[in-house]
Every structure is written in C-alpha cells, then in structure tokens.
SEZA-784111 format. One record per residue: z, x, y of N, C-alpha, C in turn; residue in three letters. Coordinates in steps of 0.2 Angstrom, whole numbers, padded with zeros to 4 digits, always signed. Last residue first. Layout:
N
ZXYZXYZXYALA/...
***
This chain:
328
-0245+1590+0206-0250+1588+0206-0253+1588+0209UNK/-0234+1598+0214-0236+1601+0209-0244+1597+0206UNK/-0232+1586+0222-0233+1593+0225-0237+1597+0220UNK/-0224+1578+0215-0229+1575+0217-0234+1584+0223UNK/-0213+1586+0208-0218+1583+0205-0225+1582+0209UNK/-0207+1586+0221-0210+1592+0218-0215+1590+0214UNK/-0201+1575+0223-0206+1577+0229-0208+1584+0225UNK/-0193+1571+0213-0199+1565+0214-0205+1572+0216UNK/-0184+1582+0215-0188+1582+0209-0197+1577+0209UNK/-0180+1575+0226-0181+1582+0226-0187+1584+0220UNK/-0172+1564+0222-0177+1564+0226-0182+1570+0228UNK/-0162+1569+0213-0171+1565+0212-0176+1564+0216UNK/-0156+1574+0222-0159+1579+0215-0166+1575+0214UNK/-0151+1564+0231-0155+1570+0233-0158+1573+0229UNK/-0144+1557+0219-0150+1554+0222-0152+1558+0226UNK/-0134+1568+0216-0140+1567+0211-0146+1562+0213UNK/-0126+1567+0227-0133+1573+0226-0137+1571+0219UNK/-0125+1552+0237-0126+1558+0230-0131+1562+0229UNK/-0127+1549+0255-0132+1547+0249-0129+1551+0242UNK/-0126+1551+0268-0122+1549+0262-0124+1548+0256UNK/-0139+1552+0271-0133+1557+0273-0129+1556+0270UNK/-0147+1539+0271-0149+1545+0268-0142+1550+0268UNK/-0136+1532+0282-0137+1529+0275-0140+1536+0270UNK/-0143+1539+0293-0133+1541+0290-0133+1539+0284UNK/-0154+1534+0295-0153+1541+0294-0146+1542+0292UNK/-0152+1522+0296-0154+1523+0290-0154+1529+0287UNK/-0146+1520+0307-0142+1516+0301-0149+1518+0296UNK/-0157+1526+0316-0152+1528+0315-0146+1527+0310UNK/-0166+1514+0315-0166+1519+0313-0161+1523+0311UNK/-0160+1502+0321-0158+1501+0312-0163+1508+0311UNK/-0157+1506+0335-0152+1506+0328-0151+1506+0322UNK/-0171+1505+0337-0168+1510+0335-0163+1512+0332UNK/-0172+1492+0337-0178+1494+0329-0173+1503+0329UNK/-0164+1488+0345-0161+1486+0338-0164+1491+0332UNK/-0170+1491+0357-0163+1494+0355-0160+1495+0347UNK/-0183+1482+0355-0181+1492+0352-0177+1494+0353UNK/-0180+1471+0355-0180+1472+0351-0181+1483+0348UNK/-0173+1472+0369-0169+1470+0365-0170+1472+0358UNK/-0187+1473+0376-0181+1478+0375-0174+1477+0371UNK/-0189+1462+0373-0193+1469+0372-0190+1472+0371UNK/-0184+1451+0379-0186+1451+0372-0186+1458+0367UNK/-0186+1455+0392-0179+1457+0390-0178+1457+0382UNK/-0199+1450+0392-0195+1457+0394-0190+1459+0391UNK/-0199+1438+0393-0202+1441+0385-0198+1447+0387UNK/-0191+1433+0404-0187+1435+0396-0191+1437+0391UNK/-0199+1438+0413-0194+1442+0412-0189+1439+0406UNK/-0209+1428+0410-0213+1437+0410-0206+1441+0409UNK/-0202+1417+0412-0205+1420+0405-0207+1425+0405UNK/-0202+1417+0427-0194+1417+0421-0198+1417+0416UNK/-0214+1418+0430-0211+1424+0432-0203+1427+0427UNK/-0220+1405+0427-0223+1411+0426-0220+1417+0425UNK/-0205+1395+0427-0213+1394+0429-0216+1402+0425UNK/-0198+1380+0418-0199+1385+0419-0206+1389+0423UNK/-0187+1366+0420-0195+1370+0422-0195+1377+0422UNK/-0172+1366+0415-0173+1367+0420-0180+1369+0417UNK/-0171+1346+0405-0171+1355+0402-0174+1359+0411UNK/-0159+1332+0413-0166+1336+0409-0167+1346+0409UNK/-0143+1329+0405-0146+1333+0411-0155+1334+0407UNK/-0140+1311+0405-0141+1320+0401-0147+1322+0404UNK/-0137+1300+0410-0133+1306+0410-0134+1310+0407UNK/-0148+1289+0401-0144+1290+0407-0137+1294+0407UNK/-0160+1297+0390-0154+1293+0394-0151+1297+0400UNK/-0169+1306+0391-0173+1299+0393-0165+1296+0394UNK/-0168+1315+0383-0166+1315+0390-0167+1312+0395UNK/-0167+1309+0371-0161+1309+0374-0162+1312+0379UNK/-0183+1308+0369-0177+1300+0369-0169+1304+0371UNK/-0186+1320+0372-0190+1316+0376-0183+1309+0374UNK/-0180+1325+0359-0179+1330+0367-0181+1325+0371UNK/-0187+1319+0349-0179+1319+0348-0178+1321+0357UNK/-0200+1320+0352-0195+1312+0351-0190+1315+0353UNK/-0200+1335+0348-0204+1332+0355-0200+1325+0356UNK/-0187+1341+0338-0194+1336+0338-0194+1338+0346UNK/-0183+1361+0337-0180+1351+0339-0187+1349+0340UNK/-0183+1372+0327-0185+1367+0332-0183+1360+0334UNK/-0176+1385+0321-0173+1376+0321-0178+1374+0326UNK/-0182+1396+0307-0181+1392+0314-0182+1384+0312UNK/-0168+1404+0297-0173+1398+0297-0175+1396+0307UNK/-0166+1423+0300-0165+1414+0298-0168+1408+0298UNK/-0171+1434+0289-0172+1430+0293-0169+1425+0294UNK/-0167+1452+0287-0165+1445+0284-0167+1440+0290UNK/-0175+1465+0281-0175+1461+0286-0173+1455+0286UNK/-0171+1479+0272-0175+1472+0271-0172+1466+0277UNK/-0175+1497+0277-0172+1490+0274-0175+1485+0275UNK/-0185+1509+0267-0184+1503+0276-0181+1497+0273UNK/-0186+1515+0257-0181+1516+0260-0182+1513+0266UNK/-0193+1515+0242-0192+1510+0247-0185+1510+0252UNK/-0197+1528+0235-0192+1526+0235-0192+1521+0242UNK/-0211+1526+0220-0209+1530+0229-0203+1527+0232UNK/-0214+1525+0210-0211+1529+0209-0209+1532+0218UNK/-0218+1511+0212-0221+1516+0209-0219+1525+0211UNK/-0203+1509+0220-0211+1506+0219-0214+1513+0218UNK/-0187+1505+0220-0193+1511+0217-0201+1506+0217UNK/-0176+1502+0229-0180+1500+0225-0186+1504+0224UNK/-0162+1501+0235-0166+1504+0232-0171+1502+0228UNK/-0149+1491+0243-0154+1494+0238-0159+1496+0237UNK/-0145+1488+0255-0144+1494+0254-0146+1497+0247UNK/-0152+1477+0267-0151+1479+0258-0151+1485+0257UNK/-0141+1474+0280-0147+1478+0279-0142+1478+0270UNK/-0134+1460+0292-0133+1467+0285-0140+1467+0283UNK/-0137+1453+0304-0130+1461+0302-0132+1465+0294UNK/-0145+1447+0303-0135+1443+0301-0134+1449+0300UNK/-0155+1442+0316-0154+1446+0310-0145+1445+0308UNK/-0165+1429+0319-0159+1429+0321-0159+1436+0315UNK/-0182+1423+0326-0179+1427+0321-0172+1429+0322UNK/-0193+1410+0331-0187+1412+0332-0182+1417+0327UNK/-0211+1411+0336-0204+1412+0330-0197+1412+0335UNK/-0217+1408+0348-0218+1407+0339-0215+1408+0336UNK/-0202+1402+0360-0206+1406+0355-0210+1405+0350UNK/-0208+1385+0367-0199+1391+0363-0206+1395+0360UNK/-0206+1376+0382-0209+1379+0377-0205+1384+0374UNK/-0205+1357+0377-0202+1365+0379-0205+1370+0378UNK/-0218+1345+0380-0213+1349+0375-0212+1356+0380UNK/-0212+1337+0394-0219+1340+0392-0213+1344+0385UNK/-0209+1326+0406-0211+1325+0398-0217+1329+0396UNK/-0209+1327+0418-0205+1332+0414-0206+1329+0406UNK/-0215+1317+0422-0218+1322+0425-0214+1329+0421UNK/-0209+1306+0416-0214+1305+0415-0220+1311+0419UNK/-0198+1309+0425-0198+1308+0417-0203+1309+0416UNK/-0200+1305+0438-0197+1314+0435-0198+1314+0429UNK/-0204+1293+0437-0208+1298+0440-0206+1305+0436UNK/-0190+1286+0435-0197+1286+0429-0201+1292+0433UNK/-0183+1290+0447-0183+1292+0439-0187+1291+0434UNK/-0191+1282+0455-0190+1289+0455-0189+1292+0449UNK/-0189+1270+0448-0196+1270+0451-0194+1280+0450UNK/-0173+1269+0451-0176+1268+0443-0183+1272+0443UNK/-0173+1268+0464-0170+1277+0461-0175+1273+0454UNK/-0180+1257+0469-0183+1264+0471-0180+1270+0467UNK/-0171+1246+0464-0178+1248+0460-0181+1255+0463UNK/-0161+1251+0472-0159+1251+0464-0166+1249+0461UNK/-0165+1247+0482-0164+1254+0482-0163+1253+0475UNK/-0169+1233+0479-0174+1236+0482-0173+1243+0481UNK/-0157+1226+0479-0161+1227+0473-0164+1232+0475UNK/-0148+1231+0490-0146+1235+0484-0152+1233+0479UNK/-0156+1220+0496-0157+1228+0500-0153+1230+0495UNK/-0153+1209+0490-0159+1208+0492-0160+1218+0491UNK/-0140+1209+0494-0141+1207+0486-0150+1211+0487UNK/-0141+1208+0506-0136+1213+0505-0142+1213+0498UNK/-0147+1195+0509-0151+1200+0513-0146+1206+0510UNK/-0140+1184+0500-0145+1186+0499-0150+1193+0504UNK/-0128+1186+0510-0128+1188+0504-0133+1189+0500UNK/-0135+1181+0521-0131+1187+0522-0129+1191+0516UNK/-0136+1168+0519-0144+1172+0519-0141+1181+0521UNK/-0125+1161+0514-0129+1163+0510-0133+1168+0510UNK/-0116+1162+0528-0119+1167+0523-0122+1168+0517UNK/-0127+1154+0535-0127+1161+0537-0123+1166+0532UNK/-0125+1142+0528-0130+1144+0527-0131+1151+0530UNK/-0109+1140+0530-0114+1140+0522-0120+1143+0523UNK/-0109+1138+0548-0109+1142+0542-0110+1145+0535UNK/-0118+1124+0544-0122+1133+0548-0118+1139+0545UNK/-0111+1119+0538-0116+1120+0535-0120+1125+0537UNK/-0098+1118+0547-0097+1120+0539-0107+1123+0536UNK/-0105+1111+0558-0102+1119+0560-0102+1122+0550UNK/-0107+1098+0551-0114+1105+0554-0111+1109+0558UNK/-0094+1094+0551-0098+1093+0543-0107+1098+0545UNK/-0088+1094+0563-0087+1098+0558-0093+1098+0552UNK/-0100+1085+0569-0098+1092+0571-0097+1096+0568UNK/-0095+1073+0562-0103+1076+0561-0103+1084+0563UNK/-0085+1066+0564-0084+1069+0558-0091+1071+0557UNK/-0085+1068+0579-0078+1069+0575-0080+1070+0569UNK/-0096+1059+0580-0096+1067+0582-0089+1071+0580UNK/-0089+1047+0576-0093+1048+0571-0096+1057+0575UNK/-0080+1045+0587-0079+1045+0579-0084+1051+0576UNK/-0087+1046+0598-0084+1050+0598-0081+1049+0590UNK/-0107+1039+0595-0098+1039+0595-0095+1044+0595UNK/-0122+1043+0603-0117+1043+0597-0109+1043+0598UNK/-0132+1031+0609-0128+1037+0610-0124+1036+0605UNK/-0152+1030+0610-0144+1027+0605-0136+1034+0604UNK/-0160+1023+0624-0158+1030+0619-0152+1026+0615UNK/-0166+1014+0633-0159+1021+0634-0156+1026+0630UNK/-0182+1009+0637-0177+1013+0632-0171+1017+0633UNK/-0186+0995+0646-0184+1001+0643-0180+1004+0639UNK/-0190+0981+0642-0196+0986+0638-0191+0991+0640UNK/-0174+0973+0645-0183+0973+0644-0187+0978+0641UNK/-0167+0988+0640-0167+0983+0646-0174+0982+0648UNK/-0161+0995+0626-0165+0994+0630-0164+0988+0636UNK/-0146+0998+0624-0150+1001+0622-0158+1002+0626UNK/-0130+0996+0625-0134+0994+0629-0141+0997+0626UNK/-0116+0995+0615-0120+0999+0619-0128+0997+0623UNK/-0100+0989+0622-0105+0990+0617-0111+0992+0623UNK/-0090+0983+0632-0088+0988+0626-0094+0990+0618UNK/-0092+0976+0642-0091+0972+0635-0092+0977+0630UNK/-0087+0987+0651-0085+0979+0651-0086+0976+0644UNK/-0096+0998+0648-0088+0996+0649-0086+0990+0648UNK/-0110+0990+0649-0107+0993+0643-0099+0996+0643UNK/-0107+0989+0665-0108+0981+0658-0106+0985+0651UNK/-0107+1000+0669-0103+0996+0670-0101+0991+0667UNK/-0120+1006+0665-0115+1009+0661-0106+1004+0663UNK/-0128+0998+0673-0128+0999+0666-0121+1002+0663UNK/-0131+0998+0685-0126+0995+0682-0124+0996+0675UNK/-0145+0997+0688-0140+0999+0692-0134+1000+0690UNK/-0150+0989+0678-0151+0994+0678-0148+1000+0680UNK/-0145+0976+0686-0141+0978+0680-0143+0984+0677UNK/-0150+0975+0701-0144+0974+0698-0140+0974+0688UNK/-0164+0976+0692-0161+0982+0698-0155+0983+0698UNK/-0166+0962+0689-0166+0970+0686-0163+0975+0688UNK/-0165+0955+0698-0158+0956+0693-0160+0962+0690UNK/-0175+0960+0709-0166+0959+0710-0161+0960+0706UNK/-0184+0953+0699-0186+0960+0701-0178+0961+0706UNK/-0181+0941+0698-0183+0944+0691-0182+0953+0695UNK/-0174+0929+0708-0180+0935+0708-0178+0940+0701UNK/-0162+0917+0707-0162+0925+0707-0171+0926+0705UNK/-0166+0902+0704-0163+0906+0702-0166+0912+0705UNK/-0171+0893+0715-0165+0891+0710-0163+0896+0707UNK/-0183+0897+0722-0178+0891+0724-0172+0893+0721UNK/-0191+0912+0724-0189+0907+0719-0184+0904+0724UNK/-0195+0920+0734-0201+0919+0728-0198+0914+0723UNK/-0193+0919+0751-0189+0918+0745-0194+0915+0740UNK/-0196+0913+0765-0201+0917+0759-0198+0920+0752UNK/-0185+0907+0770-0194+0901+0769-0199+0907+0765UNK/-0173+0909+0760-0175+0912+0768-0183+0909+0765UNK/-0153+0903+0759-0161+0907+0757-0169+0906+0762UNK/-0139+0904+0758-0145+0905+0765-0151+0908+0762UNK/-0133+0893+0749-0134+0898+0750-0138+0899+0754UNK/-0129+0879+0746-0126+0880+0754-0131+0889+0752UNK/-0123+0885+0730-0123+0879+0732-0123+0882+0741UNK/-0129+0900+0722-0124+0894+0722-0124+0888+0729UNK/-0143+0901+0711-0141+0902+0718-0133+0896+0718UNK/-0141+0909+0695-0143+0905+0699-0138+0905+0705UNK/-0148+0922+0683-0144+0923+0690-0146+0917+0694UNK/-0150+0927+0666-0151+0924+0672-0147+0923+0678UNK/-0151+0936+0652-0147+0935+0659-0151+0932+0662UNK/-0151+0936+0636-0155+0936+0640-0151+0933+0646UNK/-0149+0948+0623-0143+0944+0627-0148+0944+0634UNK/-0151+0952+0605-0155+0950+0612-0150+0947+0619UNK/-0143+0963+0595-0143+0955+0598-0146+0957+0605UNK/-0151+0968+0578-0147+0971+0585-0147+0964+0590UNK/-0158+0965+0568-0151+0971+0567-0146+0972+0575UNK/-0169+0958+0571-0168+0967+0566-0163+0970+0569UNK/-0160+0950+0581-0169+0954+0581-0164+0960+0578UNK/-0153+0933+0587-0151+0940+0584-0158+0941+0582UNK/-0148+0931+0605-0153+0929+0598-0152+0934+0595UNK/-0141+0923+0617-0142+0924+0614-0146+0925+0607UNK/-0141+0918+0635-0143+0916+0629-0143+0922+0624UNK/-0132+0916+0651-0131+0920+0644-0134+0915+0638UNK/-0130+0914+0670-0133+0911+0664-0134+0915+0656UNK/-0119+0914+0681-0123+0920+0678-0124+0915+0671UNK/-0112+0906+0692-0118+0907+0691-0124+0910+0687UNK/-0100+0907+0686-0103+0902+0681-0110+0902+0683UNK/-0095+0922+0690-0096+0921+0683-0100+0914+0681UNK/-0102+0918+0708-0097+0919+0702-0102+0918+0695UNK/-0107+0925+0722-0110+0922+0716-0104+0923+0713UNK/-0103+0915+0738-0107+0923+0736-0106+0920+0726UNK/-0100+0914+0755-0104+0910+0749-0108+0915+0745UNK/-0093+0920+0761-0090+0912+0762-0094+0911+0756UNK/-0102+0930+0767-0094+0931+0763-0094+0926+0762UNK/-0120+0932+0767-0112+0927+0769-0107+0927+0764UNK/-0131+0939+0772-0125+0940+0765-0120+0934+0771UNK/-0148+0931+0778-0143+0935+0779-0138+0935+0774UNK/-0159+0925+0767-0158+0927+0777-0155+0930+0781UNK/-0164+0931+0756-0158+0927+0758-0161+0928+0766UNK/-0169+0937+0742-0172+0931+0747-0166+0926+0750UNK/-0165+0949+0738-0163+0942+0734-0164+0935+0737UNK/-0169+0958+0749-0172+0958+0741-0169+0953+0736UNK/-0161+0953+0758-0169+0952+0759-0173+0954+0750UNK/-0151+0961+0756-0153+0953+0756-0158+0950+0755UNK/-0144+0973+0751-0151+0971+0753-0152+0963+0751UNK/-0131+0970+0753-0135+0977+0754-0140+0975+0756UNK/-0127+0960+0747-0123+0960+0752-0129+0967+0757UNK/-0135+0957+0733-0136+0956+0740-0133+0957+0744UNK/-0126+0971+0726-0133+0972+0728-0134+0965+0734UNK/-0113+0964+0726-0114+0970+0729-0121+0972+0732UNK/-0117+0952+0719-0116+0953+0725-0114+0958+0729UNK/-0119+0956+0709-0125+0955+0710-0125+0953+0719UNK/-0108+0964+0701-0115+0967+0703-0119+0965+0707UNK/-0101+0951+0698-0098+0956+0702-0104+0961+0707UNK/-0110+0945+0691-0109+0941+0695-0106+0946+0701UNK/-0109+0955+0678-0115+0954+0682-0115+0951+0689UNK/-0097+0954+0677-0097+0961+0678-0104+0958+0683UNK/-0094+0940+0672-0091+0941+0680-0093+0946+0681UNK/-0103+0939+0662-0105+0935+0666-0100+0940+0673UNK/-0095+0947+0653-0102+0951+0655-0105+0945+0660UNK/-0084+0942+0649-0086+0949+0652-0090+0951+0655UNK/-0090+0932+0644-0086+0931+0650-0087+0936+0656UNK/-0095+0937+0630-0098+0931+0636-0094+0932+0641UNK/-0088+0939+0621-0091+0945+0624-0095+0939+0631UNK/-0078+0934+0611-0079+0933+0616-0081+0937+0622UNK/-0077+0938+0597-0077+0942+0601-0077+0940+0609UNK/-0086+0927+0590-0080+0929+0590-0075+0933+0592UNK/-0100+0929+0598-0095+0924+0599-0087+0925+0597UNK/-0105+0939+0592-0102+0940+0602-0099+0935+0601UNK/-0104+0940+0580-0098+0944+0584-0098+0943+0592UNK/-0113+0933+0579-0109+0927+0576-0102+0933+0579UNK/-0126+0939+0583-0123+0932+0587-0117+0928+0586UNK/-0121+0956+0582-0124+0948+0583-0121+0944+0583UNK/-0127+0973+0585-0123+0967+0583-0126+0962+0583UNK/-0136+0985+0583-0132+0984+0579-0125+0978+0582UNK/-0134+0986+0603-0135+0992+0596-0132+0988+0592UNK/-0141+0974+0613-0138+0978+0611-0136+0980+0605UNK/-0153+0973+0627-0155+0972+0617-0147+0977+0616UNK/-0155+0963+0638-0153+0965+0635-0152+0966+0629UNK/-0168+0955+0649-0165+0954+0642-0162+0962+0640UNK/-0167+0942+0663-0166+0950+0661-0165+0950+0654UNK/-0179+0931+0669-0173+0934+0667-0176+0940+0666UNK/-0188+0922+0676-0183+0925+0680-0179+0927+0676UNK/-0196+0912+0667-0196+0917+0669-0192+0921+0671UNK/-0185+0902+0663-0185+0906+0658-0193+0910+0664UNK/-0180+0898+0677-0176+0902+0673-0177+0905+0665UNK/-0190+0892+0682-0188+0899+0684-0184+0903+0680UNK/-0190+0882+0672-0197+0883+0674-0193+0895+0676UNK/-0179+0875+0677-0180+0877+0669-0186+0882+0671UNK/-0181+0871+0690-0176+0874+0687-0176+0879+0681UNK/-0193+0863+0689-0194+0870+0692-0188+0874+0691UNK/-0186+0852+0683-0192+0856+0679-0195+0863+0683UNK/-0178+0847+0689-0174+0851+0684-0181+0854+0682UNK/-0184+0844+0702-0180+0850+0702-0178+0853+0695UNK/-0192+0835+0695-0194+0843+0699-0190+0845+0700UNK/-0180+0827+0693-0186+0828+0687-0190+0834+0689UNK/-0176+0824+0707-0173+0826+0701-0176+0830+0695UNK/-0190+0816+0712-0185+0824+0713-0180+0827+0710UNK/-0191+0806+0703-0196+0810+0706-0191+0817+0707UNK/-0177+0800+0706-0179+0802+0700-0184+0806+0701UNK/-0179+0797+0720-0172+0801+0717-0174+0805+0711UNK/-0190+0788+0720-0192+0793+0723-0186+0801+0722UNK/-0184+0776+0714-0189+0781+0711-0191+0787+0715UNK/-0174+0775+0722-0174+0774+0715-0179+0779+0713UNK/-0183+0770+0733-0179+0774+0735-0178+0780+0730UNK/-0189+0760+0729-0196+0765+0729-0191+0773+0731UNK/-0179+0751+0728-0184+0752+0720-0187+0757+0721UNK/-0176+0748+0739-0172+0751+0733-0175+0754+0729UNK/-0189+0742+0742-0186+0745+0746-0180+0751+0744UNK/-0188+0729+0736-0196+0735+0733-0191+0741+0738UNK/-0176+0722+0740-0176+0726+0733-0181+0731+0731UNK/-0179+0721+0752-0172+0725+0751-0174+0728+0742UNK/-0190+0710+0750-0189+0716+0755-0186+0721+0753UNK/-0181+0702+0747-0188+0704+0741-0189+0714+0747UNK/-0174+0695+0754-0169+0700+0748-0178+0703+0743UNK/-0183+0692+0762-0179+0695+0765-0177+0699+0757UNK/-0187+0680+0755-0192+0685+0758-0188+0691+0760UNK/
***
C-alpha cells in the first residue's frame, strides 16, 4: 500500500519535470526565432564565414555591446537592476546563418544567463527583447563590421548603403581624374577646331561676296590704237592729186576674255582689277584727248618738213599739177 503511494507520487513528480521542460524548450524556441536580429552582409557565404571563422568575433563584439547597453538602461532589457557578478558572454549570443542572392543572412539572438535579475514585466523569459538587441547592434555597427571585417549592409529592413573600398578608390579615382581630363580636352579641342571653322567660313563667305560683286567685265575702250612711229612716206597719186596725209599704222586690239579675267582673279592670290567710278574715266578720256592732239600735231608738223625736203622736180610737178588744174 505504502510503496503504491510512493510510486503514483514519483510518477506525477516525473511527469510534471517533463511538462516543464517541454514549456520551457518550447517557449525557448518560441522566443528565439522571434526575438532576433538579422544581418545581411555584402557579397559573402556560408562556406567563407566558416572558413574564416567569423563566428566568434561577432558573438564576443555583440556580448561586449550588450552589456554596455544593459548596464545603462536595464529596464530596457527587462532587468531589475545591472549586476556586475552576472553579465552576458560570447556563448550567450546565438549565430545562424543562410546564403540570399550573393550575400549572407547572419541571424542574432541574445539569451539570459543563469541567476539573471529579470523583473515580473520583462516581455521575454529566455531570450533578450528584439527591441534591446536592435539598438544594441544598430548602436554598434561600425564596431561588428571591425570586428568581423566585412561590411554590414542592412539590419533587418534597414539600409546602409554599399561603401566602397580603399582598393578599389585606388584604382577608380585615377581611372575618373584620367577621363575628366580626356573629356575637358576633347571639348577644348573641339571649341578651338569649332571657332577657326567658323572664321575660315566667314573670310571664304566674304570672298565669294567681293567676287560675285566684282565680276563685271572691265571696261576698256572701243578701240585700242597703238602708232609704231612710222609714217608711209610714199606718195601716191590718186587721180592725179597727190595723197599727202600719211598712212596711219594700227595695231591689233588685244582684249582679254570675260572667263579668262573672271577664272584668274577668282584664285587665290591675284589681286582683283581696282573699280573704277565716273570721275577716273572722265579724267583718262581727258588725258586721251589731249594726248591724241599733241600727236595729230606732231604728225602735222612731220609733214610740213616732209614737203620741205622734198626735190625740186617733185616741187616742178607739183607746180605743173596746180597750173594745169588752174588753166582748166
């Protein structure tokens, strides 16, 4: 009777152990995958954090953090008061990883260590409050990315941006100082090139203008007469009257084509003909004029000495001629 006693007694002991064991790993489990922090770091994975043995680092850095912030604000990690005797180490901080498009997920969790003073309004038993570890690693950021030497990017949904290496600004710097400058001279070469076209189409533009405003035929005399100096000092009888004005030698006039004047002062270097207006014409007919009665007088005079020297038997004749014609 007695050892029946003892045994349902055991039994309900037994089962009441397992009961609570079984809630506590299931509230364990429970808080720990809500109550984390997730880490997405740049371009790596799961098979370099292990080789690499990034796990340590980043459990003591956070376990370091975490106690800085409860020591501060205790009541934000559901404590009662900070006790130096009892504070968090590296095996407290829980690490799962997973590899996402290129870059590793590194999910944090913070459990209580043993004896900790947690307070009757403490939102979790077992592990750290979601809203404490946050804080404590957002706070810290640049701390962890020391530590485990890689870059942190986002923390849960925020975003930090992707910073660039001092490498890779080592070889990007120079490769866009070289390209700004390519580019400023290019367009310095083109703004020169650009402004000689321009004047070098306005003289061409000008020069066609003066052309195409001097392309008139020159004007030259109806004739051009040159005399060579000598008078026919022959004699010629027409009908018995002695032809005494001499004979007038012409020479050819030379005109130059309209083409011919128009194609070579159309190149480049040959002077165009000076414009003549009203007043330069009025003064070289002038002088035309007078040029030609210095000479008509000369070649009077060169006639008069011509008769003067003459034979008396062409005086005889001509004396005879003039009686004859007197007598009839």
């Amino acid at each position: 009777m007695l050892m029946n006693i003892m045994v349902r007694g055991l039994t309900k002991v037994f089962l009441m152990l397992i009961g609570t064991t079984c809630v506590y790993s299931a509230s364990l489990e429970a808080e720990k995958a809500s109550e984390t922090v997730t880490l997405k770091l740049y371009q790596y994975s799961t098979e370099k954090w292990a080789t690499n043995s990034k796990a340590l680092p980043l459990q003591s850095r956070v376990a370091e953090d975490a106690n800085t912030y409860c020591q501060t604000s205790p009541a934000s990690c559901g404590l009662l008061y900070w006790n130096a005797s009892t504070v968090f180490s590296s095996s407290d901080v829980g690490i799962a990883t997973t590899n996402k498009d290129k870059n590793l997920e590194v999910t944090i969790y913070i459990t209580f260590p043993a004896d900790f003073n947690l307070s009757s309004v403490s939102p979790t038993t077992f592990v750290l409050n979601k809203a404490a570890s946050y804080d404590i690693v957002t706070a810290n950021k640049a701390g962890i990315e020391t530590a485990i030497g890689l870059q942190v990017t986002y923390i849960d949904s925020t975003y930090y941006g992707i910073k660039v290496s001092m490498k890779e600004n080592q070889i990007i710097i120079p490769i866009a100082f070289a390209v700004v400058i390519a580019l400023i001279v290019v367009v310095v070469t083109m703004h020169i090139w650009q402004k000689r076209r321009t004047k070098k189409t306005r003289s061409l533009r000008r020069q066609e203008k003066h052309l195409s405003a001097s392309k008139v035929s020159p004007e030259k005399p109806a004739y051009q007469q040159t005399y060579n100096g000598n008078w026919n000092q022959e004699n010629t009888h027409q009908g018995g009257h002695v032809n005494s004005s001499p004979t007038r030698v012409t020479a050819p006039v030379i005109v130059n084509s309209l083409n011919e004047f128009t194609e070579t002062s159309s190149q480049v270097g040959y002077p165009l003909p000076p414009l003549e207006n009203e007043d330069v014409r009025r003064e070289r007919k002038k002088k035309k004029k007078t040029k030609k009665k210095k000479k008509h007088r000369e070649e009077n005079q060169d006639v008069g000495s011509d008769s003067e020297n003459m034979p008396p038997s062409y005086h005889g004749s001509t004396a005879n001629t003039q009686q004859t014609t007197v007598d009839m």
